[in-house]
N, C-alpha and C positions, 0 to 999 in steps of 0.2 A: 517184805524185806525192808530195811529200816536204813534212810540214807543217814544214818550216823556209824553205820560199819563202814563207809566209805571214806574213811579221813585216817588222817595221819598227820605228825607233827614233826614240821621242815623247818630250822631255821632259816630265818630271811638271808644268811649272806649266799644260802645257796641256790635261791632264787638270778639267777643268770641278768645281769641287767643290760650284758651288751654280746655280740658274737665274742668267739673264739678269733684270736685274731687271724688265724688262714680257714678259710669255709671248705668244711672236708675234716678240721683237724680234732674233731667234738671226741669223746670217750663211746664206746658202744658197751652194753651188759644185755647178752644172749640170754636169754630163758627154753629151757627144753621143756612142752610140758610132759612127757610121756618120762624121763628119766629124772627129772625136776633140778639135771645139772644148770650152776648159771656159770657163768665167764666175765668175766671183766677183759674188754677189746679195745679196739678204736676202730673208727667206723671206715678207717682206711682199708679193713680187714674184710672187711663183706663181699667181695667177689672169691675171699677163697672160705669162708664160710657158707656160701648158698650151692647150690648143685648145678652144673651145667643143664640146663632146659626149667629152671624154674622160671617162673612169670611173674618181673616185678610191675604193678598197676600205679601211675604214679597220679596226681591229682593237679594239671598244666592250670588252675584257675590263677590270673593275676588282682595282686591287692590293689584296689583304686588306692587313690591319696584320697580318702574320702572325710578325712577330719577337716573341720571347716572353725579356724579363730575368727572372732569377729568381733564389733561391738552394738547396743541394741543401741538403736536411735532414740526410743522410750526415756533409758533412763542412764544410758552412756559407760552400763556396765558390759563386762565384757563376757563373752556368748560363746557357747562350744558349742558343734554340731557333727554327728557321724551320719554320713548318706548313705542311706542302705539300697535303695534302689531308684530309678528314674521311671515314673508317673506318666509324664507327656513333657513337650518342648520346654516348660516353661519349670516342672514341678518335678520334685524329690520327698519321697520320705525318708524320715531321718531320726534318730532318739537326738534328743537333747539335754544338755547334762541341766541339772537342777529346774529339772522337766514342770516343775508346777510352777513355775514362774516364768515359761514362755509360753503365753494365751495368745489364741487365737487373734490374730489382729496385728500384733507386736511385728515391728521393723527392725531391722538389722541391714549393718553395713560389713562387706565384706572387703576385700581385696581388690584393689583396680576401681573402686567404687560402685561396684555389683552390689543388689542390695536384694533383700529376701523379706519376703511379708510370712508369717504363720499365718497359711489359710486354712487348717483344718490338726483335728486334734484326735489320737486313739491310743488312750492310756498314756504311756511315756512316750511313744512315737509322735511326730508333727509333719504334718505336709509343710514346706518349703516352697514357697513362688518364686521364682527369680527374675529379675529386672537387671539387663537382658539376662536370656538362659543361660547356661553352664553348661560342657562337656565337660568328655574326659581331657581333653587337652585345656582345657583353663584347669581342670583340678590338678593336671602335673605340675604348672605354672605355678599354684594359687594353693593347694591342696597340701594337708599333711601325712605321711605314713599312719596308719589309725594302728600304735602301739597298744598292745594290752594292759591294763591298769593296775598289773603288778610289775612294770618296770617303768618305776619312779623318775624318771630322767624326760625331757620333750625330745621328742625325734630330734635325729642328727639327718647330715645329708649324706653322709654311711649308708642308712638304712634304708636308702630309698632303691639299695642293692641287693644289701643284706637281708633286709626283711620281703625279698622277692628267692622262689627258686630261679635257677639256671634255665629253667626249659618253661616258665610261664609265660603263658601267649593270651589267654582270655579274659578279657578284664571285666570285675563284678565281685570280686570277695571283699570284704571289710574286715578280715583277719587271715594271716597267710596260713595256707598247709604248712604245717612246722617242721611234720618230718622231714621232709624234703628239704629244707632249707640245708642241709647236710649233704646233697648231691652239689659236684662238681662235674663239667664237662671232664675230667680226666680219670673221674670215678666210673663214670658212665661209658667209658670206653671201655674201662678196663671187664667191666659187668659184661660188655659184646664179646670181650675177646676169650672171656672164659664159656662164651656158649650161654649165657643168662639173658631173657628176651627182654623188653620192655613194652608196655603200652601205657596209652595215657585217658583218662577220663578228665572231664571240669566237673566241678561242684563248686558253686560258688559258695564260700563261706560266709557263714552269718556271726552273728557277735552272740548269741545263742549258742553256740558250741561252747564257748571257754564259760558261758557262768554255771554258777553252783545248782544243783537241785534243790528248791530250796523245803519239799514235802516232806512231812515227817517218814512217809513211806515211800522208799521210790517209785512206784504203782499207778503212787497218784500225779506222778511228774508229765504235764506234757508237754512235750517235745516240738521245739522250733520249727518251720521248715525250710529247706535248700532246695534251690534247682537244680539240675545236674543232666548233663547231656552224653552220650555215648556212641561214637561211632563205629563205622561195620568194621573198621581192622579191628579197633580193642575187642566187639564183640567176636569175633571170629577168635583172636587168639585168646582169650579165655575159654570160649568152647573150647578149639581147639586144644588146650592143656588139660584140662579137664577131661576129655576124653581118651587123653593118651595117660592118664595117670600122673600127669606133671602137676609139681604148688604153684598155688595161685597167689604169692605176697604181694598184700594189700600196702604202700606206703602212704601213712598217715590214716588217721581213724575216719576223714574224711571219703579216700577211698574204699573204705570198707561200708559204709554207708551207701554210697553209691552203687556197687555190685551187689551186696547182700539184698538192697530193693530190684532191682533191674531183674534178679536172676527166679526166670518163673520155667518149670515143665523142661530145665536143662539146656532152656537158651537164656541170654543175656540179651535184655529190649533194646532196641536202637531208638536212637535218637532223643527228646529233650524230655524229663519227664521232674517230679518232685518228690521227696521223702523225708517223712516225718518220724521215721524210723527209732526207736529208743531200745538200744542192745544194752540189754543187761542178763547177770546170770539168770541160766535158767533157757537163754537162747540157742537155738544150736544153726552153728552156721553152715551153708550150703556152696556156699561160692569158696570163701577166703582159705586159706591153710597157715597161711604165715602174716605177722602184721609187724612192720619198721615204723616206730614213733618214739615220739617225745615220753619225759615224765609227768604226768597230769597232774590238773589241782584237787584239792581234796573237793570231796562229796561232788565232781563233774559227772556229768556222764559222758565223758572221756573213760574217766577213770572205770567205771562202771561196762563200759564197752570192753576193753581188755581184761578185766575181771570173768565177764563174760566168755570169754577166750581160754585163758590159762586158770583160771579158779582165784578167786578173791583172798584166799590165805597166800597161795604161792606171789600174786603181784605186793599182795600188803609186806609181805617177809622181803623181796626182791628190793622195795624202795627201801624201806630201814636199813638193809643192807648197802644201798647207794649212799645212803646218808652217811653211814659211816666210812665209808669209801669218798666221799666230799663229791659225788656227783651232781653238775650244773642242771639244776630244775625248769620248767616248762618250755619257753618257747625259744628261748634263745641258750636253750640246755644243748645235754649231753643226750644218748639217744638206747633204745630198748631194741633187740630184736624176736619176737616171738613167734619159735616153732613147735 
């Protein structure tokens, strides 16, 4: 299967470059695949579109500020850094923008006069030393929203709200669950009071979700990996729906990665595990029934996971469709529901 059936042509103004200004007030476009009706909604509408007892999965990972301005002491130019993960007290790995020109060795100053040596080097990624260490609390202080690179504008102090959901508690992603970003405390009641459950899984996202496949054949694409942890209520009330016949919606593609690996022999694993998962057509899935998300980038495997889902014709006709409909694109877009 050839990653150039996975693209489409979006003009940039509909590329979303900032929220909706009330969170909650985005557009939604339902997909049926069984009658292949769609709807044009708003996402305020979704406790009276879903079914009293269905199972929304929601994905509680919080975005660090893990973007890091700086300047290098070498040569007094100035230095960008996304932290992906913490090493030990001292060390981070990180990608680095214009990645062949930070060698091993090179110093950098930071914020507060924190300073960072390159001690080690794999691919685009860099180990990161820090003098003294970094937490997550100097990166609130010190750190930036790590905005995705098709919204042209530097973080604002807006988004150090907006580009977080309502109910995120676990810090470790470097790009937020987007569907989500669409839930409101006032949504989320309304979802209890119609009889709709919820649970929540982490997956910490990686900056590997949003880029392109870049293989000539999806096949050959391999796939990033996420940690993702699950505990015994979520596992429980997914058995539990599942065995009573109830849907399982997945919000965000992140949650659907998580349960689709976790779920072996008709339970769902507990507790911290990893998946390198790559859903594309041709998968058939075992856990999910329904999935709430954003509109993806072309050739992702975003895009490719929901294709996967509803069939590659119906999502490619449904986005043309949005497009003409002026619907706001990926992550600070408007939103899809598919049942």
């Amino acid at each position: 299967m050839k990653t150039a059936d996975f693209t489409f042509d979006l003009p940039e103004r509909l590329i979303a470059q900032c929220p909706v200004a009330e969170r909650g007030a985005s557009r939604l476009m339902t997909l049926d695949r069984a009658s292949r009706e769609k709807r044009r909604l708003h996402v305020a509408d979704l406790p009276d579109i879903l079914d009293a007892g269905d199972l929304l999965v929601f994905n509680n990972s919080r975005v660090r500020k893990a973007r890091l301005l700086g300047v290098s002491l070498d040569t007094d130019a100035h230095v960008e850094f996304l932290l992906l993960k913490r090493l030990d007290e001292y060390s981070w790995q990180a990608m680095a923008s214009r990645s062949r020109r930070r060698r091993i060795g090179s110093r950098c100053l930071f914020a507060d006069g924190t300073r960072a040596e390159i001690a080690g080097s794999d691919g685009e990624r860099r180990v990161l030393r820090f003098d003294p260490p970094i937490d997550d609390a100097w990166l609130d202080a010190h750190g930036h929203i790590p905005l995705p690179p098709y919204i042209k504008r530097p973080d604002a102090p807006e988004d150090g709200d907006r580009y977080q959901t309502v109910y995120a508690k676990s810090v470790g992603s470097a790009a937020a669950p987007t569907a989500g970003l669409h839930f409101t405390e006032a949504l989320l009641a309304r979802l209890k009071e119609r009889g709709i459950e919820t649970a929540f899984i982490t997956l910490h996202v990686g900056p590997g979700t949003f880029l392109p496949v870049r293989t000539e054949h999806i096949e050959d694409h391999t796939m990033h990996e996420e940690v993702f942890a699950i505990d015994e209520d979520t596992a429980f009330a997914v058995e539990r729906a599942k065995a009573e016949g109830r849907r399982v919606i997945a919000v965000g593609t992140t949650s659907v990665r998580a349960l689709e690996s976790a779920w072996k022999d008709g339970r769902l694993a507990r507790g911290e595990g990893a998946t390198s998962i790559f859903i594309y057509p041709g998968y058939e899935f075992k856990v999910v029934e329904g999935i709430f998300t954003n509109f993806h980038t072309p050739k992702s495997s975003l895009l490719m996971l929901v294709s996967a889902f509803a069939g590659r014709d119906f999502i490619l006709e449904s986005y043309c469709e949005a497009i003409r409909h002026e619907f706001r694109f990926f992550s600070y877009g408007d939103a899809m529901l598919l049942l």
